[in-house]
N, C-alpha and C positions, 0 to 999 in steps of 0.2 A: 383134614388130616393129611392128606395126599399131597395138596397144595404146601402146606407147613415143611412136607419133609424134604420137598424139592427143594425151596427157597433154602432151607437148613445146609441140602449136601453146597449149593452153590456160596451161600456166605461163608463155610468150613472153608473155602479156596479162595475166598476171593483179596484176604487183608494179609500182605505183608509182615503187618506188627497186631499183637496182640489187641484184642477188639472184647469188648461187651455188647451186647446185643438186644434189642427189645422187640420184639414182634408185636403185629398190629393188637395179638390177643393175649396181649402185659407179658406172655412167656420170657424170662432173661435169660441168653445163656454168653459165655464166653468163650473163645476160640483163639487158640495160643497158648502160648505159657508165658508168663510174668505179668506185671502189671498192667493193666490195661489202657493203653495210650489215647484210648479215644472213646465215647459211648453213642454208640447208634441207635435211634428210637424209630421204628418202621410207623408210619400211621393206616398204612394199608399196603397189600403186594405191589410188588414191582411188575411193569408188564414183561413177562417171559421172552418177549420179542425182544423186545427195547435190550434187555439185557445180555440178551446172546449177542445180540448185533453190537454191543460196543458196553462195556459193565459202568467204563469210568464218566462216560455219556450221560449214559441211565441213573446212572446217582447224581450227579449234579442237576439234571433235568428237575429228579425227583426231589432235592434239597430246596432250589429255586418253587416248586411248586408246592411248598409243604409238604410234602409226600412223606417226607422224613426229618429228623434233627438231628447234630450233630454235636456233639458235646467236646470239647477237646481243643486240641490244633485241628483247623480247617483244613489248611494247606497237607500238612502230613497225613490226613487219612483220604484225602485226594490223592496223593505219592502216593501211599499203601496199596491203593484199588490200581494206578495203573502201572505198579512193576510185578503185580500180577493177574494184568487184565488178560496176558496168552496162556494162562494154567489154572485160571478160576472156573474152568467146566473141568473138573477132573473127569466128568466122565466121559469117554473114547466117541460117545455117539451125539454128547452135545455139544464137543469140539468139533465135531463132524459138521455140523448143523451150523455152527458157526462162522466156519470157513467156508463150506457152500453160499451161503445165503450172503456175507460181507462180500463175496467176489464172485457171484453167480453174475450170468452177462447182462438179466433185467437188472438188476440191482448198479452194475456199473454204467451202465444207459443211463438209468435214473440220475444217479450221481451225475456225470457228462451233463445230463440235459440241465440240473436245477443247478450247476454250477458257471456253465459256458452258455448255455443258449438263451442268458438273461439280454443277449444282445453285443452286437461287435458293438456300436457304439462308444457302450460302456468303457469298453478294454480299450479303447482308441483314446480315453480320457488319461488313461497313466505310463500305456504299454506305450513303447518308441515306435516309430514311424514301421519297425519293420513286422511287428506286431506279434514279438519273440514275447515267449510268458515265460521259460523256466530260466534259473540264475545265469546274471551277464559274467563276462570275464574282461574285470577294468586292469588294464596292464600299469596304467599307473591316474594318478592322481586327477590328472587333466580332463583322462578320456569321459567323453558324453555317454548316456546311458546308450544309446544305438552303435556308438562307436564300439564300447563295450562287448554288447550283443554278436553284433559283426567278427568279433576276434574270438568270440564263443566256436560260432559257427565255421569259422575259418579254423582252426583250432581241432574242430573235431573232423573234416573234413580231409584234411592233411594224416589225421591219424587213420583212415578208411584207408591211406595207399591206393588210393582205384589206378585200375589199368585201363587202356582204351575199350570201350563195348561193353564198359561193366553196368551191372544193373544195381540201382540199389533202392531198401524198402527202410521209410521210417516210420516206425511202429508210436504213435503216437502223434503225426504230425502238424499240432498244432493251426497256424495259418499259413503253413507251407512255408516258410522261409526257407527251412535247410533244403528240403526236396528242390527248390526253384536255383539257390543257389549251386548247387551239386551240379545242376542241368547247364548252369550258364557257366560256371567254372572250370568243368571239367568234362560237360559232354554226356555226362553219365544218363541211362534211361532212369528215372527215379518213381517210384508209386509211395505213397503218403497215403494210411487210414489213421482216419479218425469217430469216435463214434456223436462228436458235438456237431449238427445240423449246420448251426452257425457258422462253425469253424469250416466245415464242406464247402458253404456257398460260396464262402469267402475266398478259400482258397483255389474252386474252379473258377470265379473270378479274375482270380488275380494269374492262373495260367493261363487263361485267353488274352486278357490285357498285356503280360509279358511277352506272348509267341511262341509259347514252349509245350504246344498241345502235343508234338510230336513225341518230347520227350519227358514228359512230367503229365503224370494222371497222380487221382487223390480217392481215395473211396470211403464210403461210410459205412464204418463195417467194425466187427470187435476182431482181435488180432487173432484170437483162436477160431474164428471163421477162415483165415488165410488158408485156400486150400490146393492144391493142386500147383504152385506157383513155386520156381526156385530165384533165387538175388543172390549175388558176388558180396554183396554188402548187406548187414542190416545195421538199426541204426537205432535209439530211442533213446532220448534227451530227457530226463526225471517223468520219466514215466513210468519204470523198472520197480518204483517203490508201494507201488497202488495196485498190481497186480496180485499179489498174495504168495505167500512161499511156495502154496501149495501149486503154484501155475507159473514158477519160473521156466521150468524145464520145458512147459509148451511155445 
C-alpha cells in the first residue's frame, strides 16, 4: 500500500498530457483532464532509484524490458515524461534527492570514468590530432576539423584579454589543449582539472613532451575541491551544462 501511494504521488507529476494508468495490481486510474492521449500498463514497480536519477531513462529502460506497455503515440508520451522530467518529484525532499545524487561528486566520477577512461585510443580514432572533444568553430567551408578546433580555441583565448603574469584555471580540461595553448600563446601560468584518469595521463604527458612544466600543471580533481587557490582567468568549454543548477554558483 505504501509502495502504490509513492509511485501514485510520482506518476500524478510526471505526464505533461493527459495519461491513463494501470498498475502492476490491475488498479486504473487517470491523471489530467481531457482525453487521454496515451495508456500506461505497469507490469511491476519501477526501481525508485532509477527513477529519481533520470524518470524519461527509467521508462524507456523499463518499456525496452517489458517492464511496462505503452498504448498510444510512443514518441508523445516519451515528450510528455521529459518536459516534465524537472517537476515530476513534486515533492521538496525528492527533488532534493534527486539533485544531490545526479550531481553528487561519486556520481560524476563515475560518469567521467564509464564515459572517458574507456581509453585515449578510442578518442584518437574520430577526435583531431589536437584531441579537442567539445564543438569545433569551422569559419568556413574549407576548414579541417582540427583547423576548426584551433580557431575554437583561439577564439576563446582572445576573449580571456590576459594581461602579462595572469594565471588561468580551465575547469574541465579535457587533454589539455586550451591550458597548453594559453601557456605557449600567451605566457600565461595555466592549471587544468579534470576528473577522467585518462584525460590526466594524457595531458601530463603531453606537458613534459611540450616543455611547459613550468607553466601548465593538470590535476585530478572535481572542481568544488578547488580550494585555497585564486586565477585572473577561469575558463570551461561545455562543461558548464553537466554540473547542475544547483552547483553553478560554486
Amino acid at each position: 500500500m505504501v509502495e502504490e501511494l509513492f509511485y501514485k504521488k510520482i506518476l500524478k507529476n510526471l505526464f505533461s498530457d493527459p495519461v491513463q494508468i494501470t498498475l502492476w495490481n490491475g488498479e486504473t486510474i487517470q491523471y489530467g483532464e481531457g482525453e487521454p492521449q496515451f495508456h500506461v500498463t505497469f507490469h511491476k514497480p519501477l526501481s525508485k532509484k532509477e527513477l529519481a536519477k533520470d524518470p524519461s531513462i527509467a521508462f524507456g529502460e523499463a518499456y525496452m524490458n517489458g517492464d511496462l506497455e505503452i498504448k498510444g503515440n510512443l514518441e508523445k508520451a516519451i515528450q510528455s515524461i521529459y518536459k516534465r522530467q524537472d517537476s515530476f518529484l513534486g515533492d521538496s525532499k525528492l527533488q532534493y534527492f534527486k539533485s544531490k545524487w545526479n550531481f553528487s561528486k561519486q556520481k560524476n566520477k563515475d560518469d567521467i570514468a564509464h564515459h572517458y577512461d574507456i581509453g585515449n585510443d578510442f578518442y584518437k580514432l574520430w577526435l583531431d590530432e589536437t584531441m579537442t572533444y567539445s564543438c569545433a568553430y569551422f569559419q568556413n567551408e574549407q576548414d579541417s576539423l582540427m583547423t576548426a578546433q584551433h580557431n575554437k580555441v583561439n577564439h576563446i583565448l582572445k576573449k580571456l584579454n590576459f594581461k602579462k603574469g595572469d594565471t588561468l584555471l580551465d575547469i574541465g580540461c579535457g587533454w589539455g589543449e586550451l591550458i597548453t595553448a594559453a601557456a605557449k600563446q600567451y605566457g600565461v601560468k595555466a592549471m587544468g582539472v579534470t576528473l577522467s584518469e585518462e584525460q590526466y595521463a594524457k595531458t601530463s604527458e603531453r606537458i613534459k613532451q611540450e616543455g611547459l612544466t613550468d607553466l601548465v600543471e593538470v590535476s585530478l580533481l572535481d572542481y568544488r575541491d578547488i580550494k585555497n587557490l585564486k586565477f585572473d582567468k577561469i575558463v570551461s568549454v561545455g562543461m558548464i551544462e553537466h554540473v547542475g543548477k544547483d552547483n553553478i554558483t560554486q
